[in-house]
PyMOL commands that place a pseudoatom at each C-alpha (Angstrom):
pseudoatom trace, name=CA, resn=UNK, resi=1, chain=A, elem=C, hetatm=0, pos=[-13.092, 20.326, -36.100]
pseudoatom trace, name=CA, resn=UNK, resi=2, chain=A, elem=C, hetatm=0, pos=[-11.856, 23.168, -33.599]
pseudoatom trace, name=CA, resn=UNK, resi=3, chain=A, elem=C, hetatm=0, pos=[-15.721, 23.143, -32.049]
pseudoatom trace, name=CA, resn=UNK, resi=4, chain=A, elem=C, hetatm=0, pos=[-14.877, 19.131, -31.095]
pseudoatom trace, name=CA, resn=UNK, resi=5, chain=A, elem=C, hetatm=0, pos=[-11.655, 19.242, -30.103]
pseudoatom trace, name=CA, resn=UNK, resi=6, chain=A, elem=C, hetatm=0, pos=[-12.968, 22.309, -27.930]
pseudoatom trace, name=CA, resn=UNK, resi=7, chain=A, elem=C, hetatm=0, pos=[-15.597, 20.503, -26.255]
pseudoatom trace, name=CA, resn=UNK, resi=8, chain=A, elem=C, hetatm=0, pos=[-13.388, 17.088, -26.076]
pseudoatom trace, name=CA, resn=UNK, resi=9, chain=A, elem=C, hetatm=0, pos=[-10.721, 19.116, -24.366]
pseudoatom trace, name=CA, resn=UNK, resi=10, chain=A, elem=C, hetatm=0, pos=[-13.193, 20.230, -21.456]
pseudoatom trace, name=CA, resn=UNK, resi=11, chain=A, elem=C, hetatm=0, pos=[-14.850, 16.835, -21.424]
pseudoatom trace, name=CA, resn=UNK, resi=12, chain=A, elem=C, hetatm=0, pos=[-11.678, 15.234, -20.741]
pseudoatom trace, name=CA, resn=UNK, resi=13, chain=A, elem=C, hetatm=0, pos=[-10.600, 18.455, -18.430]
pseudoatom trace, name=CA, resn=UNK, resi=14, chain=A, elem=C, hetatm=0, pos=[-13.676, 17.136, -16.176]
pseudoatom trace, name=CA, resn=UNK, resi=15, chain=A, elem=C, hetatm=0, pos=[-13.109, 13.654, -16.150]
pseudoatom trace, name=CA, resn=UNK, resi=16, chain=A, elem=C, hetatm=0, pos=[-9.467, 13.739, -15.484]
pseudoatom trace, name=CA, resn=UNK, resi=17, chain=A, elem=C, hetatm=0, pos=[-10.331, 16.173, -12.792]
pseudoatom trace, name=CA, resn=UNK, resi=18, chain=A, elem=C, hetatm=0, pos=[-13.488, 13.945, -11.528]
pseudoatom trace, name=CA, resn=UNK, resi=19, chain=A, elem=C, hetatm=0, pos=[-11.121, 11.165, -11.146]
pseudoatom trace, name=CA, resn=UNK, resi=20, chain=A, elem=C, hetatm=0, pos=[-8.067, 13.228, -9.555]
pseudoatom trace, name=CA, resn=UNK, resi=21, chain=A, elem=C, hetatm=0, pos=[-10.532, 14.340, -7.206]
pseudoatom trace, name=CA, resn=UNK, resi=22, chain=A, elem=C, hetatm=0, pos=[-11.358, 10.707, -6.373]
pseudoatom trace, name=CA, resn=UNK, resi=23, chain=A, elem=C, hetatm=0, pos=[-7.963, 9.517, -6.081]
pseudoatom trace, name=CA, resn=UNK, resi=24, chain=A, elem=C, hetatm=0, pos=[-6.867, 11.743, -3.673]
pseudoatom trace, name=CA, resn=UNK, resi=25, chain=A, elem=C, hetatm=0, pos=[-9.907, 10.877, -1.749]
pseudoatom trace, name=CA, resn=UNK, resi=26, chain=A, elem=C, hetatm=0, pos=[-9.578, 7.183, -2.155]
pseudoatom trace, name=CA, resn=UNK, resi=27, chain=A, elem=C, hetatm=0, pos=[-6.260, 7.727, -0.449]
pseudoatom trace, name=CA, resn=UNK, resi=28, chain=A, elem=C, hetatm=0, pos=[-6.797, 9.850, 2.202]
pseudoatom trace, name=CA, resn=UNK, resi=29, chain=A, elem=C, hetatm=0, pos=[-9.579, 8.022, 3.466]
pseudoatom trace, name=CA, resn=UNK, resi=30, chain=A, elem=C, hetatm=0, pos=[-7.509, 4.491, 2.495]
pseudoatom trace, name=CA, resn=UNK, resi=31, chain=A, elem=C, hetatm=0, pos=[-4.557, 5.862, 4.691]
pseudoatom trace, name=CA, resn=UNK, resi=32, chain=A, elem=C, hetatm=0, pos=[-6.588, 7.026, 7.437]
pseudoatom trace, name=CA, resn=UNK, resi=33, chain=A, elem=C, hetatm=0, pos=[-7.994, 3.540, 7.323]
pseudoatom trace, name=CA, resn=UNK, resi=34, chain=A, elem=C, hetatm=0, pos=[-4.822, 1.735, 7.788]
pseudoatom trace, name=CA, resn=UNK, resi=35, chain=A, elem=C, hetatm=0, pos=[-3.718, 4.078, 10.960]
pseudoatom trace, name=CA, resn=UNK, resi=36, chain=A, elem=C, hetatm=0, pos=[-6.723, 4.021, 12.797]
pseudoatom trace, name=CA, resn=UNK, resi=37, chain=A, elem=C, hetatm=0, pos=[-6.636, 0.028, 12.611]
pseudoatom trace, name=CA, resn=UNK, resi=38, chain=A, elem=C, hetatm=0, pos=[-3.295, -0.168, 13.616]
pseudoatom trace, name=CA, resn=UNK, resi=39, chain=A, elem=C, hetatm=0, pos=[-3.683, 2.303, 16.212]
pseudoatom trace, name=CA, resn=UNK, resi=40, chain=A, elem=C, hetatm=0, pos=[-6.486, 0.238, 17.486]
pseudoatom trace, name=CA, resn=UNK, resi=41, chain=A, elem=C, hetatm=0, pos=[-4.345, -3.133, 18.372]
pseudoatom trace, name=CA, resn=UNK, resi=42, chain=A, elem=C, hetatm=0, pos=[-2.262, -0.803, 20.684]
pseudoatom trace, name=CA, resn=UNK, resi=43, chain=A, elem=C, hetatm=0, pos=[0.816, -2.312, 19.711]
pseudoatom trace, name=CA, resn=UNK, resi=44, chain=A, elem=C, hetatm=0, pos=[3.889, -0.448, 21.208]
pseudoatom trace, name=CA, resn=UNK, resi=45, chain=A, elem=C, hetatm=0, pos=[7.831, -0.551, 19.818]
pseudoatom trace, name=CA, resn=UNK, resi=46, chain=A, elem=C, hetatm=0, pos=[10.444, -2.595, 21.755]
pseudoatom trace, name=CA, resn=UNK, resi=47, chain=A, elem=C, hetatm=0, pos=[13.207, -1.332, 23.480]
pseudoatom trace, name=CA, resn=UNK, resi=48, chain=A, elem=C, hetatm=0, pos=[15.346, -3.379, 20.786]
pseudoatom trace, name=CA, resn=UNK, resi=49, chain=A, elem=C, hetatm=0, pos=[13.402, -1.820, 17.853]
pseudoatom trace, name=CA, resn=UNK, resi=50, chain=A, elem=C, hetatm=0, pos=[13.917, 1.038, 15.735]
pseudoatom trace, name=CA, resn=UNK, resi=51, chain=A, elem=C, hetatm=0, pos=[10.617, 3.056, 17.107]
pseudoatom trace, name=CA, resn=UNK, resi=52, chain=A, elem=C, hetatm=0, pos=[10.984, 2.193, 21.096]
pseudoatom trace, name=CA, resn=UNK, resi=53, chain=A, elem=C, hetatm=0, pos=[7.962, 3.140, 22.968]
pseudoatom trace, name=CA, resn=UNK, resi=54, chain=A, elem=C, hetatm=0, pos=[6.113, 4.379, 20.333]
pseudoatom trace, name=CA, resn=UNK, resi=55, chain=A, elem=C, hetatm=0, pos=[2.542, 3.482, 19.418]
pseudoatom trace, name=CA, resn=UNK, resi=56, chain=A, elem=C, hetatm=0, pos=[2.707, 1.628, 16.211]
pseudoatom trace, name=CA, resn=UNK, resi=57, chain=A, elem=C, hetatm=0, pos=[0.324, 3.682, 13.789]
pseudoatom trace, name=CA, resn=UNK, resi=58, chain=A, elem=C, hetatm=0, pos=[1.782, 3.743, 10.542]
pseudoatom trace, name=CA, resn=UNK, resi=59, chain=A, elem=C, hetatm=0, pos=[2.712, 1.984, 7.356]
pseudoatom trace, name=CA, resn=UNK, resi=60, chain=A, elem=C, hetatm=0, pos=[6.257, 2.133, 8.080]
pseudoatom trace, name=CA, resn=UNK, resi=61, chain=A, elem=C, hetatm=0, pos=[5.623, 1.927, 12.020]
pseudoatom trace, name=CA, resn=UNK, resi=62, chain=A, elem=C, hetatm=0, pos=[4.225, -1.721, 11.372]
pseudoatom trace, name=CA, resn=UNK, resi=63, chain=A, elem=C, hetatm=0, pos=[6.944, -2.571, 8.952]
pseudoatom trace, name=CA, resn=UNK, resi=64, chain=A, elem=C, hetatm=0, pos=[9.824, -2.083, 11.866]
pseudoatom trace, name=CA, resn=UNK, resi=65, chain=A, elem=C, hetatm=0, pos=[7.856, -3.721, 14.130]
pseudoatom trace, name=CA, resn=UNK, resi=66, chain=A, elem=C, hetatm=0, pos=[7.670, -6.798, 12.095]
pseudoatom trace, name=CA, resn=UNK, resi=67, chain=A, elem=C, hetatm=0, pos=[11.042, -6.588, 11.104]
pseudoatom trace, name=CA, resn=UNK, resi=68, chain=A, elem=C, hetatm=0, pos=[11.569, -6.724, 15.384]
pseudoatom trace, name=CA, resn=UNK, resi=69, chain=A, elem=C, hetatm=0, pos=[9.367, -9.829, 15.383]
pseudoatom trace, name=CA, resn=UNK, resi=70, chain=A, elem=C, hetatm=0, pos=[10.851, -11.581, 12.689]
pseudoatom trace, name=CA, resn=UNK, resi=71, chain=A, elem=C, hetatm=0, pos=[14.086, -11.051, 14.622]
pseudoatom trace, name=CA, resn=UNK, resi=72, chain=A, elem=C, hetatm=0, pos=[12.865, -12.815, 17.794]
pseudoatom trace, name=CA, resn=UNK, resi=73, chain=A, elem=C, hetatm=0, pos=[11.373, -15.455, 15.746]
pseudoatom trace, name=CA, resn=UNK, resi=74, chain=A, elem=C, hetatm=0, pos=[14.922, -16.153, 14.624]
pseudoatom trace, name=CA, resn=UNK, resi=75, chain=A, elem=C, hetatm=0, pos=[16.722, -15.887, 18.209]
pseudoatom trace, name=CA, resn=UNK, resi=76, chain=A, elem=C, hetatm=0, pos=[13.642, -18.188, 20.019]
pseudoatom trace, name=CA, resn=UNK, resi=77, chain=A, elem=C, hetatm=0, pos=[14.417, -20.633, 16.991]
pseudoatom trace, name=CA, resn=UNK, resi=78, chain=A, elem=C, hetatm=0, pos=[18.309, -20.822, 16.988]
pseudoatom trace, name=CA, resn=UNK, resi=79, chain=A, elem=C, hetatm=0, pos=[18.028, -19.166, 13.695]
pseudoatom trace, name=CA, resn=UNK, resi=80, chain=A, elem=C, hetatm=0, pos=[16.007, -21.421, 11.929]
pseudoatom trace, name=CA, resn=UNK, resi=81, chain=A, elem=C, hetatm=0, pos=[12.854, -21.189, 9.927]
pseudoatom trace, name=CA, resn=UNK, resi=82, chain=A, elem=C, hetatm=0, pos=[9.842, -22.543, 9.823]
pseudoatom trace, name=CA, resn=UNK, resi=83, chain=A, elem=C, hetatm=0, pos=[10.656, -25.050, 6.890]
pseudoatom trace, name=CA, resn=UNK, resi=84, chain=A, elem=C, hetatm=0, pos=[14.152, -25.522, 8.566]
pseudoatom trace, name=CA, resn=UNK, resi=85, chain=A, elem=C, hetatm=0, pos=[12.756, -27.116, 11.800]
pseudoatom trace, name=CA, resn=UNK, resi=86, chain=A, elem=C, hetatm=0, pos=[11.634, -30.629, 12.591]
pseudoatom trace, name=CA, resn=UNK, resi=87, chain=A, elem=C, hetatm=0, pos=[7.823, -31.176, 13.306]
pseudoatom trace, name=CA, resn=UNK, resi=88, chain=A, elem=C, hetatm=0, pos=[8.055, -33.145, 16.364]
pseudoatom trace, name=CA, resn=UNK, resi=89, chain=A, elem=C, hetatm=0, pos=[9.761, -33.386, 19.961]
pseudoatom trace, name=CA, resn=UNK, resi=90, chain=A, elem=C, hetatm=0, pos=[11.312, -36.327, 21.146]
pseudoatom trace, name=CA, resn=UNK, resi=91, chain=A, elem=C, hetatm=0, pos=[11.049, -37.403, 24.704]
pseudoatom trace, name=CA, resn=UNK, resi=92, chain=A, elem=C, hetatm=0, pos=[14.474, -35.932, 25.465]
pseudoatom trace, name=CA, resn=UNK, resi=93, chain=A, elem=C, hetatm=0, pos=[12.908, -32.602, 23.905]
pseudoatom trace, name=CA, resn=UNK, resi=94, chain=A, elem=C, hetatm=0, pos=[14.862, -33.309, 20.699]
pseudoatom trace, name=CA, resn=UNK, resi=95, chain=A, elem=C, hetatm=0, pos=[13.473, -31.972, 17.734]
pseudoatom trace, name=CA, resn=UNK, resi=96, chain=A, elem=C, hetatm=0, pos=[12.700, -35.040, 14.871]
pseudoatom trace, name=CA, resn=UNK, resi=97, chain=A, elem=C, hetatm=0, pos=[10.558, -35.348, 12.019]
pseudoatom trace, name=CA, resn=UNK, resi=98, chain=A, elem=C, hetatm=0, pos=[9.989, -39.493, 12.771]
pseudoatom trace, name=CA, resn=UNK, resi=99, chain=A, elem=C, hetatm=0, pos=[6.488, -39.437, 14.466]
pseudoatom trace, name=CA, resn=UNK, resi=100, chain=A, elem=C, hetatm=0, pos=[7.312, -42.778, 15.340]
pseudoatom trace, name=CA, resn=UNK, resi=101, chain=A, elem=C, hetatm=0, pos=[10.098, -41.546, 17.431]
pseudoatom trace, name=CA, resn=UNK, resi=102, chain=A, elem=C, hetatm=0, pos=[8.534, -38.283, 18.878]
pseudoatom trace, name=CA, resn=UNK, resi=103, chain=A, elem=C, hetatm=0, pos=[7.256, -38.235, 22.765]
pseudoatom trace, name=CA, resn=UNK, resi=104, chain=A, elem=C, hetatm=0, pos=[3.457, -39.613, 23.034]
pseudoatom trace, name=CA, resn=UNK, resi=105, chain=A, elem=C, hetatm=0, pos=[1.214, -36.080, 24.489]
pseudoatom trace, name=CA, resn=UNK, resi=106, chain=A, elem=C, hetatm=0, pos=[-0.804, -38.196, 27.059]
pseudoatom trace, name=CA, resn=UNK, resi=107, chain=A, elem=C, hetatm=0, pos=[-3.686, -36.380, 27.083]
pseudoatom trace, name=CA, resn=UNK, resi=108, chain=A, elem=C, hetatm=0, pos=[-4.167, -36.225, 23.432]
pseudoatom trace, name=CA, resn=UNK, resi=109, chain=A, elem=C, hetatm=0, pos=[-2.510, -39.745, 22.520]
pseudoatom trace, name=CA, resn=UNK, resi=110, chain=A, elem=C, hetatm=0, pos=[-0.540, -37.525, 19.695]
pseudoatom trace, name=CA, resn=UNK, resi=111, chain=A, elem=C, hetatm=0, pos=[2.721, -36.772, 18.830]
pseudoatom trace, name=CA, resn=UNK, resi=112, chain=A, elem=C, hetatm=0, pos=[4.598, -34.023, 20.668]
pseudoatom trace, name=CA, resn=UNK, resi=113, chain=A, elem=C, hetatm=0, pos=[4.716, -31.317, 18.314]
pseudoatom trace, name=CA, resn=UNK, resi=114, chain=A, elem=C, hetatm=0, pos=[7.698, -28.235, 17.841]
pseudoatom trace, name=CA, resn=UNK, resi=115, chain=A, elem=C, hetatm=0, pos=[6.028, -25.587, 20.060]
pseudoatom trace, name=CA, resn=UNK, resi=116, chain=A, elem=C, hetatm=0, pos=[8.782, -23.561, 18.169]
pseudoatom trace, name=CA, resn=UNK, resi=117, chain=A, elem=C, hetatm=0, pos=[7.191, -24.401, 14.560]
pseudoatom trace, name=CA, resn=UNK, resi=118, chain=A, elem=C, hetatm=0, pos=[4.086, -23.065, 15.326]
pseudoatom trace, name=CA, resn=UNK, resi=119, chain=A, elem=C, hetatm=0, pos=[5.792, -20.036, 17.288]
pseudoatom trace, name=CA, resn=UNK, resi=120, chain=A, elem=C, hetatm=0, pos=[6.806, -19.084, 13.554]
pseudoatom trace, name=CA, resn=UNK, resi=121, chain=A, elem=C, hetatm=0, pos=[3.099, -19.585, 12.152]
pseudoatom trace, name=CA, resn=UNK, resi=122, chain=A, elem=C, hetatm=0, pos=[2.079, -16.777, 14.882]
pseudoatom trace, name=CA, resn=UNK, resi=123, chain=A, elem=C, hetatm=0, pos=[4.702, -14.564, 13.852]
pseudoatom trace, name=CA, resn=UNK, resi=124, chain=A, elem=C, hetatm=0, pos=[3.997, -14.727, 10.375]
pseudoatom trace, name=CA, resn=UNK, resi=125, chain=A, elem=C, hetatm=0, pos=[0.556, -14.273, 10.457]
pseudoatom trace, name=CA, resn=UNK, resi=126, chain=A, elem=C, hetatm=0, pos=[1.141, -11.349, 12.581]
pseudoatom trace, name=CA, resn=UNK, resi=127, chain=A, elem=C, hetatm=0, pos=[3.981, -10.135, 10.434]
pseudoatom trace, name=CA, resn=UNK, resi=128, chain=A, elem=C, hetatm=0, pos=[1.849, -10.793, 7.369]
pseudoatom trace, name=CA, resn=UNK, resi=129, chain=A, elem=C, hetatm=0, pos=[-0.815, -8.716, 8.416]
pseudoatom trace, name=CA, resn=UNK, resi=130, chain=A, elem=C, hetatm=0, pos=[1.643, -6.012, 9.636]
pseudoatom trace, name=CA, resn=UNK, resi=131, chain=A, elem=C, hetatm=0, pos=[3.644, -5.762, 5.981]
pseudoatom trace, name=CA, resn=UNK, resi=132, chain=A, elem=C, hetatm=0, pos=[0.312, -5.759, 4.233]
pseudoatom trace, name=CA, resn=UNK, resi=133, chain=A, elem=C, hetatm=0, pos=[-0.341, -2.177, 6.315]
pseudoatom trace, name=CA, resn=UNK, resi=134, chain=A, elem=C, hetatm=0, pos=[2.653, -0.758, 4.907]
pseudoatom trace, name=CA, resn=UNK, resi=135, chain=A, elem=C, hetatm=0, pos=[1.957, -2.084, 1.789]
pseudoatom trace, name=CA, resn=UNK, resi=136, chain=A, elem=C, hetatm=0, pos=[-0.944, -0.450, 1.905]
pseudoatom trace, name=CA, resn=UNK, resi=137, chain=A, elem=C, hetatm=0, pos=[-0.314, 2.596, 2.821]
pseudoatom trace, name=CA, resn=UNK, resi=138, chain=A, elem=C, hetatm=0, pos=[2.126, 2.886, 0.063]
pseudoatom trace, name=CA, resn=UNK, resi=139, chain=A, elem=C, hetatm=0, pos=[-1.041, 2.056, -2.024]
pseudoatom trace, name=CA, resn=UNK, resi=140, chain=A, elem=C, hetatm=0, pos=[-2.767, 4.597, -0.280]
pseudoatom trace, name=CA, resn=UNK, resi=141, chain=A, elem=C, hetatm=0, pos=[0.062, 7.563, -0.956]
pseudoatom trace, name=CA, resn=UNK, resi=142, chain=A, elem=C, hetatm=0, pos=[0.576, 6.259, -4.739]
pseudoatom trace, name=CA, resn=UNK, resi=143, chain=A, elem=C, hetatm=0, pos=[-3.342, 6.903, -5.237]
pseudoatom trace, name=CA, resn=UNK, resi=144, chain=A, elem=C, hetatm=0, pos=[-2.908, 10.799, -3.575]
pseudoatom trace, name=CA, resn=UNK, resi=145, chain=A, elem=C, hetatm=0, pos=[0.320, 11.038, -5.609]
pseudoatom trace, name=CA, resn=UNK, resi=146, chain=A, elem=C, hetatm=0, pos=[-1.762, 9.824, -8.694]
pseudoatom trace, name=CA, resn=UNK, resi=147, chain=A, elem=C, hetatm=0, pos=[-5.182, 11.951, -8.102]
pseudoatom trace, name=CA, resn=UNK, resi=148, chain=A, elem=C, hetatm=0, pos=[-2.896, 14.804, -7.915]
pseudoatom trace, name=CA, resn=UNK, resi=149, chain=A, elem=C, hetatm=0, pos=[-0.945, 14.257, -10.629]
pseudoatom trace, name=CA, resn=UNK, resi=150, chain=A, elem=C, hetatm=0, pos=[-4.782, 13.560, -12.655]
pseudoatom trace, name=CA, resn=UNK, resi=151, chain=A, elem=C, hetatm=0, pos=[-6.122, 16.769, -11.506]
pseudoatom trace, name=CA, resn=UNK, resi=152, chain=A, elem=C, hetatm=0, pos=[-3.223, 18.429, -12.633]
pseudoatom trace, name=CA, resn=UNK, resi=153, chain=A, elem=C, hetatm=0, pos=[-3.773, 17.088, -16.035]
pseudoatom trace, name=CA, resn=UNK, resi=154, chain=A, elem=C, hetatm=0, pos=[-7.633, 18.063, -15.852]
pseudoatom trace, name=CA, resn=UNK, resi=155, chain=A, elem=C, hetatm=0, pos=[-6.728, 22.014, -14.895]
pseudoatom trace, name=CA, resn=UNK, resi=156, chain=A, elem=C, hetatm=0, pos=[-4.128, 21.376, -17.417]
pseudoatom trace, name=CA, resn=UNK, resi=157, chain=A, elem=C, hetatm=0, pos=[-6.125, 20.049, -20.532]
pseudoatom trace, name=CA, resn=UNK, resi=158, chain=A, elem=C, hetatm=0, pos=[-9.196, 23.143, -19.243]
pseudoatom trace, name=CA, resn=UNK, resi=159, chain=A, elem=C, hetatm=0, pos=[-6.436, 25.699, -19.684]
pseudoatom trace, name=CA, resn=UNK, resi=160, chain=A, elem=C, hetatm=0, pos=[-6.097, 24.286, -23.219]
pseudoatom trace, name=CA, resn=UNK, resi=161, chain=A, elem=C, hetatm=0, pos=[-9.270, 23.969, -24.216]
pseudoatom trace, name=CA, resn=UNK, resi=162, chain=A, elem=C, hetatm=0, pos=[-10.334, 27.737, -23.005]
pseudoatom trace, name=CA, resn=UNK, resi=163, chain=A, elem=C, hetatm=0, pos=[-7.762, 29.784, -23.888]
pseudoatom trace, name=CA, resn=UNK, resi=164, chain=A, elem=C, hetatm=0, pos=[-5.320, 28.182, -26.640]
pseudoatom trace, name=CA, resn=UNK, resi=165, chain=A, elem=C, hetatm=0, pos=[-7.915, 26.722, -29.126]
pseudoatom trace, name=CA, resn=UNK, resi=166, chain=A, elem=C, hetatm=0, pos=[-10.128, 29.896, -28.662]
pseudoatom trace, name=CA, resn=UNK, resi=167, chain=A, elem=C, hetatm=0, pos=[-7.136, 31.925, -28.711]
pseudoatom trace, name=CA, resn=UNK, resi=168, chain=A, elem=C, hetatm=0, pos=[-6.259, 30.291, -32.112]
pseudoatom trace, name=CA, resn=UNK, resi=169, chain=A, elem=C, hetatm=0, pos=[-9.755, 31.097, -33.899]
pseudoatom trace, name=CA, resn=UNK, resi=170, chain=A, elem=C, hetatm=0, pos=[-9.498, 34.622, -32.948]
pseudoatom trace, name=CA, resn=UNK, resi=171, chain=A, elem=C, hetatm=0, pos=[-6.313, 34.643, -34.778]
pseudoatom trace, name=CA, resn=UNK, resi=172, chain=A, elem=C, hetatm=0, pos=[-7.448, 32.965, -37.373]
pseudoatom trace, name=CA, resn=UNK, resi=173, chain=A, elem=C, hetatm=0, pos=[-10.282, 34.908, -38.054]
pseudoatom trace, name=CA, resn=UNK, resi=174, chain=A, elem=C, hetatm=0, pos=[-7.470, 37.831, -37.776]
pseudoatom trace, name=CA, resn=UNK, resi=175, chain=A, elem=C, hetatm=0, pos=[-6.219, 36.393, -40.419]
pseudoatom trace, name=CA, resn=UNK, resi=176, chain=A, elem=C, hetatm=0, pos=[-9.046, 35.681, -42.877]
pseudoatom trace, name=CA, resn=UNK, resi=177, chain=A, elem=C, hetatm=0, pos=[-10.121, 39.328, -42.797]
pseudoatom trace, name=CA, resn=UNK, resi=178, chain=A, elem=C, hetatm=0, pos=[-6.520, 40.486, -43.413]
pseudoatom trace, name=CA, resn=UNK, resi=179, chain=A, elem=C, hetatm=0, pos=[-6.509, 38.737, -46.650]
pseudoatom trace, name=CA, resn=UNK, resi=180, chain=A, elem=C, hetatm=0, pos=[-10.029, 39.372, -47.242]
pseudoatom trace, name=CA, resn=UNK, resi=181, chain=A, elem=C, hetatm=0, pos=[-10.394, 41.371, -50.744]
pseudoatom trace, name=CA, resn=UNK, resi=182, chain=A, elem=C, hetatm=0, pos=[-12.046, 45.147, -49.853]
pseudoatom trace, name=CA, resn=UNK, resi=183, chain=A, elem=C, hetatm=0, pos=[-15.083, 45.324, -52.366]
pseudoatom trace, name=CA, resn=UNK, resi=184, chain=A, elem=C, hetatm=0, pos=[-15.551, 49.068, -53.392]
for i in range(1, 184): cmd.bond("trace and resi %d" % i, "trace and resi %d" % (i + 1))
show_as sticks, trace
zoom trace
């Protein structure tokens, strides 16, 4: 029973460091994935924002920047949403949602729609795509954070399984001769 629980300990010493190993790989390479993409839209803080001037590169770099955009979303809309505004303009510029009483487009025979309305369908595509960096990112740092803590467990279970079991049949064999009977 000690010879299996020997070998299981360095099997599973192996595997949990196999997968710490990939983990922390995973994650590196998932991070560096995020900030090189982000890096590449050259997107650059606002005055107004909380990273001014500064190329937009991380996780939490994206984040504040579409917490800025969401902002100006709300002050080009008078503080309404998306869902709050009306889908057509009137021929005073009045927003409605009657598409009988919205201004006729001439060139496209359509109703005048909310510029504004689809203002907030850019910005949260754009915001959408920025949170989902950060998100992952965070993904990206729980899966180094995890490999490590794997690997860990894999040096910690080979530690076990070479010197404590081992360790424990050496004293047990101790033992057994100690109360062995001396034949004369």
């Amino acid at each position: 029973m000690r010879k299996l629980l020997h070998y299981g300990g360095i099997a599973a010493s192996v595997v949990l460091i196999a997968f710490g190993i990939g983990a922390v790989y995973m994650g590196i390479t998932g991070r560096d994935y995020v900030r090189d993409n982000l890096a590449a839209e050259h997107i650059v803080g606002t005055p107004d924002s909380t990273i001014p001037g500064q190329t937009v590169d991380t996780g939490a770099e994206a984040q504040a920047f579409a917490k800025v955009m969401r902002k100006h979303t709300l002050e080009a809309t008078g503080g309404q949403t998306y869902a709050q505004m009306a889908r057509y303009l009137d021929a005073n510029g009045k927003p409605t949602d009657d598409a009988k009483a919205a201004a006729i487009d001439p060139k496209t025979k359509q109703p005048v729609e909310n510029g504004l309305r689809n203002l907030w369908v850019n910005e949260t595509a754009l915001t959408t795509a920025l949170n989902t960096a950060y998100f992952a990112e965070q993904v990206a740092t729980f899966a180094i954070v995890m490999g490590i803590a794997l690997l860990l467990a894999g040096v910690g279970f080979g530690v076990l399984s070479f010197q404590v079991l081992p360790a424990k049949r050496a004293t047990e064999d101790r033992a057994a001769a100690m109360t062995a009977v001396p034949t004369a």
